[in-house]
N, C-alpha and C positions, 0 to 999 in steps of 0.2 A: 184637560185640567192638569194643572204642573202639580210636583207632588205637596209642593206646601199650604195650595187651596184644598178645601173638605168642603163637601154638601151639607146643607144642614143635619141629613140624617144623622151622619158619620159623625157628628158635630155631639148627637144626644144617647147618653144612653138608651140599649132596646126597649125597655119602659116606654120612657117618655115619648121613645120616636115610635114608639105601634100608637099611643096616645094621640100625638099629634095626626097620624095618617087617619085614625079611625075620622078626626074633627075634618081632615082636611079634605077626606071624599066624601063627605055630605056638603047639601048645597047650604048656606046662612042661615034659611031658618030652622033646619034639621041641625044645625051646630047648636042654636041654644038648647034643644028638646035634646041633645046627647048630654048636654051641660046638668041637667036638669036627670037626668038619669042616673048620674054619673053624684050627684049628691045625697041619692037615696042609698048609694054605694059606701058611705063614709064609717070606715071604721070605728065602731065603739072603741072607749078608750081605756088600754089597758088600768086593772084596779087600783095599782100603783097610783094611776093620776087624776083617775074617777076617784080617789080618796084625799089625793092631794094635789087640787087643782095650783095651787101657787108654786107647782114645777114648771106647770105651761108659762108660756108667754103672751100677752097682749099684741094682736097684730093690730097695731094702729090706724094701719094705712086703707083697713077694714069699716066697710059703713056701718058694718054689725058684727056685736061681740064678739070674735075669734081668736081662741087661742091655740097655739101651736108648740109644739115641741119634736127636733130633731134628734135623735139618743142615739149615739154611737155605741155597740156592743164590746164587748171583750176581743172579739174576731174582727172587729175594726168595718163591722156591716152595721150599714143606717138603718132607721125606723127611726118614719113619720107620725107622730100622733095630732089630733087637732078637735078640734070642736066647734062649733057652729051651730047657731039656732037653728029648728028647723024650717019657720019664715023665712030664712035667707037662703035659698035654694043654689042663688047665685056663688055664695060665699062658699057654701057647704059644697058643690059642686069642686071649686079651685080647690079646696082643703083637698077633698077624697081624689081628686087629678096629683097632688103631691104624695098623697097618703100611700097610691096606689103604685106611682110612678119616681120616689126616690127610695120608699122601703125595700132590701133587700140587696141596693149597689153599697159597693163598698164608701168609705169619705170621700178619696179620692175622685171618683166618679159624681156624687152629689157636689164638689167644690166645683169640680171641670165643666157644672152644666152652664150653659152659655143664659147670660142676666137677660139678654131679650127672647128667651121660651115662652112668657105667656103671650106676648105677639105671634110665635108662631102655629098659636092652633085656628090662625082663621076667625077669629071671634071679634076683633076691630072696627064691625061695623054690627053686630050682635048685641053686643054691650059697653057699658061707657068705662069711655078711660079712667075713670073713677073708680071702680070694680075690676078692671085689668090691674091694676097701681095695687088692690089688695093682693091679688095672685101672687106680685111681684115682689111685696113685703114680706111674703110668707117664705118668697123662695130666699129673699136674701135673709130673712132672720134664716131659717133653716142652715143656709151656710156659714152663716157667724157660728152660730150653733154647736157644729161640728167643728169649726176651726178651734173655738174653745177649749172642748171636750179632746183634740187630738192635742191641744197644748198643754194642757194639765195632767194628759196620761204619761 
């Protein structure tokens, strides 16, 4: 490998990339049933936003209601918030996979993650490109997000 190729790992931060291996040593239909675990994980949403939902955002690109929001702190570290029915198992799953996997990296780090992540957890023949396309809404509102929020500081 020359030094200007990287492996995807290298590619994500440790989050996302322990995230991704956990999906990627199970066989397909053990990936939806982590999917599906991994939504029962989803962060409650700080009071702030459980009071004042019109801070979140509308993820469109979502079959069911989800809204998200990316908040960058004083110390210049992410936290993901999000919300999701709890019918949407699928939805709520991709939320808490962000919630769990960009809170805590700095901006920089959440800008630098690569747009084709929700392809890489192995779920492409699990579930439909329709609900991979939400994951992906989330991740790219998420980064607007934060570009915002570092433009106005």
């Amino acid at each position: 490998m020359s030094t200007t190729e990287t492996t995807t790992s290298e590619r994500l931060p440790a989050p996302l990339a322990e995230i991704r291996e956990d999906f990627l040593a199970l066989g397909e239909r053990d990936r939806l049933q982590l999917l599906l675990e991994l939504a029962g994980e989803l962060p409650d949403l700080p009071a702030r936003y459980a009071d004042a939902p019109e801070k979140l955002e509308r993820v469109h690109e979502c079959q069911s209601p989800v809204f998200a929001f990316a908040e960058v702190d004083g110390d210049g570290v992410v936290h993901f918030h999000a919300t999701a029915p709890a019918e949407a198992p699928t939805t709520r799953g991709f939320a808490s996979i962000l919630a769990q996997g960009l809170t805590g990296l700095t901006a920089q780090q959440v800008l630098d993650v690569p747009e084709d992540f929700p392809l890489m957890l192995g779920l492409t023949k699990a579930v439909s490109p329709l609900r991979l396309n939400g994951l992906a809404g989330m991740l790219t509102r998420a980064k607007r997000q934060v570009r915002e929020q570092l433009a106005a500081a």
